[in-house]
N, C-alpha and C positions, 0 to 999 in steps of 0.2 A: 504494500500500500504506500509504498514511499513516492514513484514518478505521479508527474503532473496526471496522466492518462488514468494511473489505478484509482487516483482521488477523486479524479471525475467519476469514475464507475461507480466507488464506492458511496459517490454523495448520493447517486441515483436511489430512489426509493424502493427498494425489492419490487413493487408493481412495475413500475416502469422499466427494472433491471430483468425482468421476464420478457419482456416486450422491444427491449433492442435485438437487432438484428447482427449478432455478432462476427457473420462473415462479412459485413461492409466495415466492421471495424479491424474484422487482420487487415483487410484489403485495403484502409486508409493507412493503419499503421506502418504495415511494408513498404506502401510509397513513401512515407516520411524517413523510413530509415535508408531507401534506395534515394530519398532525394538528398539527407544531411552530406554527403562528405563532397558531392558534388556545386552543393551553396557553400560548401565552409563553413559547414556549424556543426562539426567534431571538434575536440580538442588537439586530437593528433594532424589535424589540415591546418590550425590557425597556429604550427607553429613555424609555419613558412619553413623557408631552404637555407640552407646550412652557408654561409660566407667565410673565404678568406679575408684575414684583415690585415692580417701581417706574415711573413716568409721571411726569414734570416737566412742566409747559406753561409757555414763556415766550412773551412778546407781542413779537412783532419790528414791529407799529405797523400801523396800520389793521385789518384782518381777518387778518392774518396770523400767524402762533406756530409756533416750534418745540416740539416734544413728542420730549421723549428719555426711553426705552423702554430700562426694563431687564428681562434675559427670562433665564430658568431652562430647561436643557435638556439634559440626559445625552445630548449629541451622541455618536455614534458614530463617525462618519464620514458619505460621502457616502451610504450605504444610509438612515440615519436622524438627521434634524437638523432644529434650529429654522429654518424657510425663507421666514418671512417675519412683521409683524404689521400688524395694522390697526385702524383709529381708526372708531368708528362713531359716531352722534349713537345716543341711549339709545332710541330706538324703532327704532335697526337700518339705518339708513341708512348705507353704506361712502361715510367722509371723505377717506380716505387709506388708501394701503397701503405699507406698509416693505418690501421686499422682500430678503431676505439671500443672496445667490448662493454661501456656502460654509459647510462645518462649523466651529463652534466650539468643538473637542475639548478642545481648553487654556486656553480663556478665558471659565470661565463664573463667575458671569453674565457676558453684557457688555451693553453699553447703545450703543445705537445712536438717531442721529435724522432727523427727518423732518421739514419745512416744508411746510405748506397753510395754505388760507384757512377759517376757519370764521367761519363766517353770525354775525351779533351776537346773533340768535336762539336762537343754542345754549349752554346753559348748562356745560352738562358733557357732557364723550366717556366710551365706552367702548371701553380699545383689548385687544386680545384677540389672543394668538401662534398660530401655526400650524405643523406641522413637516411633514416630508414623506412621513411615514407615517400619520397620525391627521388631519391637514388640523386644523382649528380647534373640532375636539372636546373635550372636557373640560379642558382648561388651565386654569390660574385666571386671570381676566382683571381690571381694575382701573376705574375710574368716577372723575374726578378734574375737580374745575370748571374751566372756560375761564376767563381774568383776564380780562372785558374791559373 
């Protein structure tokens, strides 16, 4: 008896609770739940897409660098959260991937890092967040040159 719906039912007077036609209420109900994530009134849709905000790359010697990622994300919990990001070379090639295995409800941004090797060829990555509802859709992503 707790959602809005059941305390409608329930105000209903036992006479008139005989007298709804309860297949036009699955039938309303299922559209409201087939229409919420498409208006954005779930909480897991209004936490929007995961942003880069900042990318550091340092050279830890030969081909190697660490790159610490900081990422923007109205985590909600496990339903919807920033769940990973990745480093690409600028024609789209995946260099690395970060991977984040939980929500960061209370600490955002945070920044998080990742060690790989990149090719002396490559002049600049592009690294770009992902969450676990929108995958690596519209976030804003960041372009930042390799020292090498």
């Amino acid at each position: 008896m707790g959602t809005p719906i059941e305390r409608l039912w329930y105000e209903l007077t036992p006479q008139k609770r005989s007298t709804v036609d309860t297949s036009n209420l699955n039938r309303l109900l299922t559209a409201i739940a087939i229409s919420l994530p498409l208006l954005g009134g779930t909480n897991a849709s209004l936490a929007g897409n995961a942003d880069v905000v900042d990318v550091s790359v340092t050279a830890l010697g030969g081909s190697r660098f660490r790159i610490d990622t900081t990422v923007a994300h109205a985590d909600t919990g496990w339903d919807h959260y920033a769940n990973r990001w990745d480093v690409f070379t600028e024609d789209g090639m995946v260099l690395g991937t970060r991977e984040l295995l939980h929500p960061h409800v209370d600490e955002q941004p945070f920044t998080r890092s990742l060690t790989l090797e990149i090719p002396a060829d490559i002049t600049r990555i592009v690294v770009r967040a992902g969450d676990s509802v929108h995958g690596d859709e519209g976030g804003a992503s960041l372009t930042v040159d390799v020292p090498h």
